[in-house]
C-alpha positions in Angstrom: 0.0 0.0 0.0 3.2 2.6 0.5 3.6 3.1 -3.6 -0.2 4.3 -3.8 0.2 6.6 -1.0 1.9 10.4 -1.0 4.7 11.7 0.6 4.1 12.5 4.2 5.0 16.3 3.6 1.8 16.8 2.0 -0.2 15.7 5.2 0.0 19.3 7.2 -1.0 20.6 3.5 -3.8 18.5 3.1 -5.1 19.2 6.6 -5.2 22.6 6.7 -6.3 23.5 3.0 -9.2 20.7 3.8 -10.4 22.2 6.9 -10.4 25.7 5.4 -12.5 24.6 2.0 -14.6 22.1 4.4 -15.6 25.1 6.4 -15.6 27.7 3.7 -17.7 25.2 1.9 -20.3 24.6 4.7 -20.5 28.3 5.6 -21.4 29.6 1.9 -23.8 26.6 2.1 -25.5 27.4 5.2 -25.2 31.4 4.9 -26.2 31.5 0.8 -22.5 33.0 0.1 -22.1 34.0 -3.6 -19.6 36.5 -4.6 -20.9 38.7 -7.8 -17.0 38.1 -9.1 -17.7 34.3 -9.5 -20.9 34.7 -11.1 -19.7 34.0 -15.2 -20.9 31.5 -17.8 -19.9 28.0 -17.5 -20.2 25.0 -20.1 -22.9 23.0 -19.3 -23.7 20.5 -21.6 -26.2 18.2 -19.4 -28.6 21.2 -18.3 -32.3 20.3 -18.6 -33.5 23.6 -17.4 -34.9 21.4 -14.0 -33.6 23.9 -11.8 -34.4 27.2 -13.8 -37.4 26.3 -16.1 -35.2 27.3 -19.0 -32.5 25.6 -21.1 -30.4 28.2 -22.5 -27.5 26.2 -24.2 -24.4 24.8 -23.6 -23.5 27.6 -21.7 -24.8 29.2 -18.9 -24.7 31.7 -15.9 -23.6 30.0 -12.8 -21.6 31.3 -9.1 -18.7 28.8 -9.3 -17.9 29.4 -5.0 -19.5 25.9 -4.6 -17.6 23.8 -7.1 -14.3 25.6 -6.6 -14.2 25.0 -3.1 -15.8 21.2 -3.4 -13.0 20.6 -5.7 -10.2 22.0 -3.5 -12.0 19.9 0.1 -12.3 16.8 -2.2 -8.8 17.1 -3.8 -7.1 17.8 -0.5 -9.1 15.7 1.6 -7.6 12.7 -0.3 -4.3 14.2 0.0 -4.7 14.5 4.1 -6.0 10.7 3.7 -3.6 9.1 1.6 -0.3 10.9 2.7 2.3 8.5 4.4 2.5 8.6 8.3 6.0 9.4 9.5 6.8 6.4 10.1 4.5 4.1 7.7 5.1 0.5 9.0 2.5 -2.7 8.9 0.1 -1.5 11.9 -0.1 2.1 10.1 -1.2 -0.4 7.0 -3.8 -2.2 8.7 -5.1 0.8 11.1 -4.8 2.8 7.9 -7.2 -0.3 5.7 -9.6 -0.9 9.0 -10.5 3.2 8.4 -11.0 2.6 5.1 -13.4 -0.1 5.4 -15.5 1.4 8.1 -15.3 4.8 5.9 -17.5 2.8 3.1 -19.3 0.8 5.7 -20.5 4.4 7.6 -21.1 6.0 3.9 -23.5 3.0 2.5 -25.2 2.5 5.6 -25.9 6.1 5.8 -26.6 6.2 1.8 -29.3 3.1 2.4 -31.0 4.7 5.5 -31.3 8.2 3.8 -32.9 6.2 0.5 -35.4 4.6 2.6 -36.3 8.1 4.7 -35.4 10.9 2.9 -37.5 12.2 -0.7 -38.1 15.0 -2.7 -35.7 17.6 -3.2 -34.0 17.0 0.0 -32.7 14.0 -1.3 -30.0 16.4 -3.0 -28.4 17.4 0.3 -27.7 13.4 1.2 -26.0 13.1 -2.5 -24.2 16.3 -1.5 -23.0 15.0 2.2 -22.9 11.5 0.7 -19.3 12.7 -1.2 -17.6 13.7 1.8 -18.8 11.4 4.1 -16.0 8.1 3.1 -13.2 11.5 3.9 -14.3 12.6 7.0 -15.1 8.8 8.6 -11.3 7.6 7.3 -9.8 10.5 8.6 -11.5 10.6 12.5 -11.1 6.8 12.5 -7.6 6.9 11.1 -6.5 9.5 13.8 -8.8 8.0 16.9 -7.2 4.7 16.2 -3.7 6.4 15.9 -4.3 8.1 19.1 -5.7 5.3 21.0 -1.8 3.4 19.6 0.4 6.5 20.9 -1.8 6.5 24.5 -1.1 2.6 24.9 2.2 3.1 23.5 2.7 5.7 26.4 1.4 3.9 29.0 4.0 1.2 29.3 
């Protein structure tokens, strides 16, 4: 599993650009954030005019905040998860493959319970949560498991 993973210099770099786009990304959610600067016309080939009533094209007017900062917590999210440990030996490998597991276990569970529950528009927001979900269950379970390994580590 160490050739698929990055160099552990990207870790801090992952963490901290993922937390900020996370956030930034949740906030302009929650608080309807959309700078006039990133309102321009995007390509948009697969618009059936559900949202607006209208197909205008191939092209449209769009505020890119949203999929600018989705792309930047995605893309460094997986660098924060798949950036080597300092020291990347076997129990690293199989703490680091137990997080991934529950990660998909957490995300399909969830995924089933919200198909069964949740309709309508609102449906949108558990497609929306569903992407980040496998991220942010690896990560906590990566780093409680790692914690819970330095404390017993310490103990003796």
């Amino acid at each position: 599993m160490k050739n698929y993973l990055f160099p552990f210099k990207y870790k801090k770099l992952g963490m901290l650009l993922f937390l900020l786009s996370f956030t930034s990304l949740i906030a302009a959610i929650i608080f309807d954030w959309s700078p006039e600067a990133l309102d321009v016309t995007v390509f948009s080939p697969f618009d059936d005019g559900f949202l607006n009533g209208t197909v205008s094209g191939p092209y449209e007017k769009n505020n890119i905040l949203d999929e600018i900062l989705t792309v930047i917590a995605l893309t460094t999210g997986m660098l924060w998860c798949f950036s080597k440990e300092k020291i990347e030996d076997e129990l690293i490998g199989l703490i680091r493959k137990d997080a991934l597991i529950w990660a998909m276990y957490v995300n399909y569970g969830l995924f089933i319970i919200a198909t069964l529950f949740i309709y309508g528009f609102s449906f949108f927001n558990v497609l929306m949560i569903n992407v980040f979900t496998p991220i942010l269950v690896f990560i906590i379970r990566l780093e409680w498991k790692k914690y819970q390994l330095k404390t017993a580590s310490d103990e003796e």
